[in-house]
Legacy VTK file of the C-alpha trace (Angstrom):
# vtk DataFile Version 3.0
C-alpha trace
ASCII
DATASET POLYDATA
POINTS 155 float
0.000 0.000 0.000
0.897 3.500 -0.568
2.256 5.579 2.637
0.275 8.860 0.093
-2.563 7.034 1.693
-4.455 7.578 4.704
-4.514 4.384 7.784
-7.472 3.145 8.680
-7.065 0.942 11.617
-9.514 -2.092 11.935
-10.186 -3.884 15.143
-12.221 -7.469 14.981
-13.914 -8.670 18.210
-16.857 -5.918 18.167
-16.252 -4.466 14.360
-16.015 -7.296 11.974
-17.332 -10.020 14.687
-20.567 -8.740 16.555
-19.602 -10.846 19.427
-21.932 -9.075 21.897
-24.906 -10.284 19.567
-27.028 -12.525 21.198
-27.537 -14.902 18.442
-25.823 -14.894 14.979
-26.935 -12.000 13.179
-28.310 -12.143 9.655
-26.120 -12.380 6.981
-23.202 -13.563 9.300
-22.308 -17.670 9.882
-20.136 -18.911 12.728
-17.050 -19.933 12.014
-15.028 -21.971 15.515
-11.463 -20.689 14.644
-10.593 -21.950 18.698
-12.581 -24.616 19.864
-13.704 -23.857 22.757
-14.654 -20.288 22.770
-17.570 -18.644 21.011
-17.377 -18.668 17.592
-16.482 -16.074 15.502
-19.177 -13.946 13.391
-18.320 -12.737 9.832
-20.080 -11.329 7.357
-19.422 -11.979 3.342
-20.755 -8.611 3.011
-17.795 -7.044 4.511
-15.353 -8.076 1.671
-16.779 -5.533 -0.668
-17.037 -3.018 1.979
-13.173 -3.449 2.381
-12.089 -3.770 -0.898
-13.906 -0.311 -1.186
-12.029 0.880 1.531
-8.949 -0.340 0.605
-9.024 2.279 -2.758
-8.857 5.366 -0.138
-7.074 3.830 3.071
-4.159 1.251 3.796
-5.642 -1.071 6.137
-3.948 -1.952 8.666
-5.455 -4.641 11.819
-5.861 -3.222 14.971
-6.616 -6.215 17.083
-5.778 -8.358 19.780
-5.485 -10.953 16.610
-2.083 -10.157 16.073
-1.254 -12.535 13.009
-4.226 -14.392 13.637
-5.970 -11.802 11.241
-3.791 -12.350 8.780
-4.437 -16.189 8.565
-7.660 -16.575 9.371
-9.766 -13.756 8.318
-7.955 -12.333 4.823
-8.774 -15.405 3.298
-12.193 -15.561 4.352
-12.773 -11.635 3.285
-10.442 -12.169 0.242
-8.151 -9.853 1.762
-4.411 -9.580 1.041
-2.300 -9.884 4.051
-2.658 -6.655 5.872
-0.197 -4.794 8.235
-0.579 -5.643 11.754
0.058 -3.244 14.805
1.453 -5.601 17.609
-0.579 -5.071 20.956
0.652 -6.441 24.280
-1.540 -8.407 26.251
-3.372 -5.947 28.362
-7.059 -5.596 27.334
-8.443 -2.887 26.015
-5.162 -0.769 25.844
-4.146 0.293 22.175
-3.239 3.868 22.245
0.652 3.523 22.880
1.126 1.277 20.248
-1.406 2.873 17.772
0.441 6.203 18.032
3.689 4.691 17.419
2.791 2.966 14.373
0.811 6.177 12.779
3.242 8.351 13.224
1.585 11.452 12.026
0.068 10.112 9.271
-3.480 10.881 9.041
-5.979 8.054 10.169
-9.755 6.563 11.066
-9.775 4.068 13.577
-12.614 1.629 13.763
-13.041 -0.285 17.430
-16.311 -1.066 19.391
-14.394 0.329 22.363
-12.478 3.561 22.918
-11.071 4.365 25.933
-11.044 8.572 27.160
-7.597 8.975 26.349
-7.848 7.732 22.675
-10.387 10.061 22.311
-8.344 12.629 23.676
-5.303 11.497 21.736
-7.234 11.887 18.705
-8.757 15.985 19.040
-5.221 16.681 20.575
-3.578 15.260 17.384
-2.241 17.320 15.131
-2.877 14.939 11.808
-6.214 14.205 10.792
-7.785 11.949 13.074
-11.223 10.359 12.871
-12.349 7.732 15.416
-15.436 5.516 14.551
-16.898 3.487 17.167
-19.032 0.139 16.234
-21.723 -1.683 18.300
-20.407 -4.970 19.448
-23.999 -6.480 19.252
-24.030 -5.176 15.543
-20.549 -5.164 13.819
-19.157 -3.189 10.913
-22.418 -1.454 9.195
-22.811 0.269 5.625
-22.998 4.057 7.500
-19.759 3.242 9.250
-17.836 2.563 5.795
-19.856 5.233 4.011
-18.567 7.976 7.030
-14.862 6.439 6.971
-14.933 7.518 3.064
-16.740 10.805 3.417
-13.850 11.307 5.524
-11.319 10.288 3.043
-12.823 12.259 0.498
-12.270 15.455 2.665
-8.712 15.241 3.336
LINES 1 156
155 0 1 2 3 4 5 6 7 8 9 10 11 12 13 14 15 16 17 18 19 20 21 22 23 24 25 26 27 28 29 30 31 32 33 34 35 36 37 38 39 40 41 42 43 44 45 46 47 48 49 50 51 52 53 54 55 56 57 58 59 60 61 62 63 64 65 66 67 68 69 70 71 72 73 74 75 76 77 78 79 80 81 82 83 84 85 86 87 88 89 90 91 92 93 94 95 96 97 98 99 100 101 102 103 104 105 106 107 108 109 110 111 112 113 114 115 116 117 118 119 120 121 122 123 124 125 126 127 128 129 130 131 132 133 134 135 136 137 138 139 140 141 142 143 144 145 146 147 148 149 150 151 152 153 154
């Protein structure tokens, strides 16, 4: 991908799986990537979305997936392998490793759960900076990727 290009950082758990759902939404199928633990909820629809993305943004994973991303949900979403920001294994905290890796390139970040100081972070920041948040019980919907490239278009 280009570095001309704006980041835009996917999360999973919350974004592209609507874990918090309390059944398998519409239009998503399980998939038991590790047995044992709830299965994981993707959507076919979401490979277009992405694809469409991918013409404005470099995506780049923003998940506790690590790698995991990489080889199990590109192929399913007929993704190419995507950058991956490495997170340590504290729940829930991003922002130190999110503002290393952006730098001061501009950037949307899609996660189902900011904390205060990413939202902070992000009006402090002197690059363009948009933060989307996603419904865990819902997932990644049409307005989210339809305000990500509004956003694009802007810059």
């Amino acid at each position: 991908m280009s570095a001309s290009l704006p980041l835009l950082l996917l999360d999973v758990d919350g974004v592209l799986n609507p874990f918090a759902a309390s059944a398998c939404p519409p239009g998503y199928a399980d998939h038991d990537f590790f047995p044992g633990e709830q299965p994981v909820r993707l959507s076919t629809t979401h490979r277009a979305w992405l694809r469409e993305l991918a013409t404005r943004f470099e995506l780049v994973w923003a998940t506790g997936w690590g790698a995991n991303a990489n080889r199990l949900l590109a192929p399913l979403l007929e993704l190419p392998e995507l950058p991956v920001i490495a997170f340590p294994p504290v729940p829930f905290v991003k922002l130190p490793e999110v503002i290393t890796y952006a730098g001061d390139r501009p950037l949307v970040w899609v996660d189902d759960e900011f904390r205060p100081e990413d939202r902070t972070w992000a009006a402090a920041r002197g690059s363009p900076t948009l933060l989307i948040p996603v419904d865990p019980a819902e997932g990644l919907t049409r307005p989210v990727i339809d305000q990500a490239l509004e956003w694009a278009a802007s810059q």
